[in-house]
N, C-alpha and C positions, 0 to 999 in steps of 0.2 A: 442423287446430287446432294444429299445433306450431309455424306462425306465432306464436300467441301467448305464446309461453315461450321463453327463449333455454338455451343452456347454461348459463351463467353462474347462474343460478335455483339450480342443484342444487350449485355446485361446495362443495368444503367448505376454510373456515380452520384452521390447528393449530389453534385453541381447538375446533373441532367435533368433531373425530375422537377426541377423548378420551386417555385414558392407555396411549399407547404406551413408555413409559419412555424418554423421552428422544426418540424418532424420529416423533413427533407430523409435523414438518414431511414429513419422506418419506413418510408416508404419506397424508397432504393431498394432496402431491404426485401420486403415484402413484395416490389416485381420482380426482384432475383428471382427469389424462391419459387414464384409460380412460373416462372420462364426456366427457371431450373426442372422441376415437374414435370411441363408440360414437354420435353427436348425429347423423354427415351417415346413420349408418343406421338413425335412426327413420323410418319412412314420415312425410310430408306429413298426413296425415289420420288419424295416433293423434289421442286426444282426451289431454287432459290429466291425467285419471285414471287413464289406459295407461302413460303417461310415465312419471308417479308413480312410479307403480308397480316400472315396468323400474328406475327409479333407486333407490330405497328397495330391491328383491330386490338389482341388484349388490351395492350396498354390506351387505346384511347376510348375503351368500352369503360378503362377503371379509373383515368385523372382526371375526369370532371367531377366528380364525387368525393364525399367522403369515406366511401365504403372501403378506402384502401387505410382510414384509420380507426374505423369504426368496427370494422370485420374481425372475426378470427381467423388467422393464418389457413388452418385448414377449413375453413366456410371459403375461402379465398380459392386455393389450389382445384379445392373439389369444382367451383364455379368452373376456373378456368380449361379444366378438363374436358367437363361436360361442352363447353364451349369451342375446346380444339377441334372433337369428336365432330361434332355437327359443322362447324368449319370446312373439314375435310370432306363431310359425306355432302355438303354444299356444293362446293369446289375439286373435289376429288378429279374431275376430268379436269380439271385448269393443272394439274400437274403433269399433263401429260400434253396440253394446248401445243407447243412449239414444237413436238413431234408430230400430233397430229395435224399437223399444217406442211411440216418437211413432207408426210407423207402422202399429202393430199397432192401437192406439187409435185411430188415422184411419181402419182399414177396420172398425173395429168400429163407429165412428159413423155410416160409407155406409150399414154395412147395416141398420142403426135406421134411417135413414135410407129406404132402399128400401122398410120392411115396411111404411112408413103413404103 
């Protein structure tokens, strides 16, 4: 499913990142980059609402802080990685949740199915 959404989807303008006092642009910057990063290591087959998700937890793991002016870019990415990584081995079955509920309801239909 993440054929369907490109990077580009999540990235953020200065106007989005809000009141950084003046360094609005660096840190536009600086979530590109990690959301640029982290994109070839979503699996193929997150759904959409996984993605979301990993993208919405980065960024509100890194705007309460300074760390997104205080870090180095790559102290940043590496974070972020490390952080996708575990994400998914978290949530790993939440990429597949809507299936396994279509499926769970298919065998429940079989076996209605069977009893008559």
């Amino acid at each position: 499913m993440k054929d369907w959404l490109s990077v580009q989807d999540y990235l953020f303008d200065v106007k989005d990142v809000g009141d950084w006092e003046g360094e609005e642009e660096l840190v536009a910057d600086r979530i590109n980059a990690i959301y640029h990063a982290l994109w070839p290591l979503i699996p193929e087959e997150a759904t959409v609402g996984l993605i979301d998700s990993l993208m919405r937890d980065v960024w509100d793991q890194l705007r309460g802080g300074e760390v997104l002016l205080e870090a180095d870019e790559d102290e940043l990415i590496d974070w972020a990685m490390a952080h996708c990584q575990q994400f998914f081995e978290q949530h790993g079955g939440a990429a597949d949740e809507d299936d396994d509920e279509d499926d769970a309801a298919q065998a429940e239909d079989d076996f209605d199915e069977e009893e008559y």
